[in-house]
N, C-alpha and C positions, 0 to 999 in steps of 0.2 A: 504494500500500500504506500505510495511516492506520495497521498496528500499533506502531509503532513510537513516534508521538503516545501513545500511552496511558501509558507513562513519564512523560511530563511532566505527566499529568493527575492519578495517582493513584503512591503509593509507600507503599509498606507496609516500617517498620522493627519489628524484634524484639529491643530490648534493656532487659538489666534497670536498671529506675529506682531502684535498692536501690544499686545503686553512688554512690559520690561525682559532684557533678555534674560535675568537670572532664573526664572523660571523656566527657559530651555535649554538650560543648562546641560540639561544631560542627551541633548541632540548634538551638542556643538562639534562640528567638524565631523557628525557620521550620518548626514543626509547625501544623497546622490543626485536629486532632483527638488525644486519647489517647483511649483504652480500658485501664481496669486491671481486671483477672481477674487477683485474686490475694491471698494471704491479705494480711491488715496494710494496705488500698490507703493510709489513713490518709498511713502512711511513706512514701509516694511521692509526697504532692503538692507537694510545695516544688521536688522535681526535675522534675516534669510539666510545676507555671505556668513555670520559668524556659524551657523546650521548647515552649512554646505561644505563640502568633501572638495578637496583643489581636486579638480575636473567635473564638478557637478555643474547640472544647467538650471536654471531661473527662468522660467516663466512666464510672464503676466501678458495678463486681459487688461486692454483697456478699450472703452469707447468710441475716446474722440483723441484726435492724434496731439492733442496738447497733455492730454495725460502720458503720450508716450514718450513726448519730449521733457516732462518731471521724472517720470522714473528712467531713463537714460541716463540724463543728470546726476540720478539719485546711484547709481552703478557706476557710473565714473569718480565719482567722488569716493566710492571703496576702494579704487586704483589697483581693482584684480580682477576685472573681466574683459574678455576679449572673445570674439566670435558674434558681434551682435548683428543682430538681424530681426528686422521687422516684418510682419505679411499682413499684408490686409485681406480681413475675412468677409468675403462677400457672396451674400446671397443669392444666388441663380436659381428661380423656379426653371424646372422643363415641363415640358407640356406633351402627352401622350395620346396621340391619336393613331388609327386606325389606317393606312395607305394603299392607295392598292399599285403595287409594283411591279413594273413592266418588265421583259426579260431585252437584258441588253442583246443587241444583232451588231454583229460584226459584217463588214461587206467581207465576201469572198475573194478569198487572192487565189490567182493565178500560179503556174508554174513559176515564174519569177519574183513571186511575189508582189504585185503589182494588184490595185482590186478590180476585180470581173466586172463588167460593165453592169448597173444597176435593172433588176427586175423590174419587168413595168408592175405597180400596185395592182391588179389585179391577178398576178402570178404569183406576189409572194406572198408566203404561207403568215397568217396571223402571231402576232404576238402574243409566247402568253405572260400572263400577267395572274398574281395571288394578292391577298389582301397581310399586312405586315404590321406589326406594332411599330409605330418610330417615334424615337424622343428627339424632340426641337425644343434646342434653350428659347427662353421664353424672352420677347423682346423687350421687355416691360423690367426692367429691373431697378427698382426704387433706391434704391441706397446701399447699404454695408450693416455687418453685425457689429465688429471691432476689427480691433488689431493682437496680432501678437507679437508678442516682443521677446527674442532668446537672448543668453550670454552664458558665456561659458567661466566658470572660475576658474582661477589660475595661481600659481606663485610666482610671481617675479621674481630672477634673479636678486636686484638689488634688493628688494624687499623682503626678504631673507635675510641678508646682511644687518 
């Protein structure tokens, strides 16, 4: 029975970063990942990096891209992350209808490959054609969810020193 291994592979804590650090005291430096979803993330990265493992990665949600220019800020100013990168999450309904699809005709080539002079339409044999589920993104796209934002922690040499 392997379930019981999956503890030690993975562990998922739920506590707020808005507190003082000494009560994550016994996190510090053996977290691999955070994720912050949440207003302000900005405010929580100085408690995040001391909870992050040098190669852990950082997270956050935000909004609206002024929040992602506070918490940048807020990672630079710990002067141990590198690899950042932002995406914007955005919305795309698709729209699922019903098609009815024709079978592609190729003209016929010749010994040379060259193509055979076209059949007059009433010689050529009909096309067939079935009916196909297709998805078309949808043209209407209102806005964005958020953003995300990575960084990677790190030790710098001199900062070592």
């Amino acid at each position: 029975n392997w379930t019981p291994c999956i503890f030690f592979l993975f562990s998922l804590f739920h506590r707020s970063l808005l507190c003082a650090f000494p009560t994550l005291r016994r996190y510090a430096g053996a977290v691999d990942g955070v994720f912050l979803d949440l207003p302000g993330p900005w405010k929580c990265i100085a408690s995040a990096t001391k909870c992050l493992k040098p190669g852990g990665v950082l997270c956050a949600f935000s909004p609206c891209i002024e929040q992602v220019q506070k918490t940048v800020a807020a990672m630079n100013d710990e002067n141990c992350y590198y690899r950042f990168r932002t995406m914007e999450i955005l919305l795309r309904p698709y729209e699922i209808r019903q098609e009815l699809v024709e079978e592609l005709r190729l003209p016929s080539l010749d010994s040379e490959g060259q193509p055979q002079e076209e059949q007059q339409p009433q010689e050529r044999p009909a096309a067939k054609a079935e009916s196909r589920a297709m998805a078309f993104p949808s043209v209407d796209v209102k806005g964005h969810s958020g953003y995300l934002t990575f960084a990677q922690k790190v030790l710098f040499a001199d900062a070592q020193e």
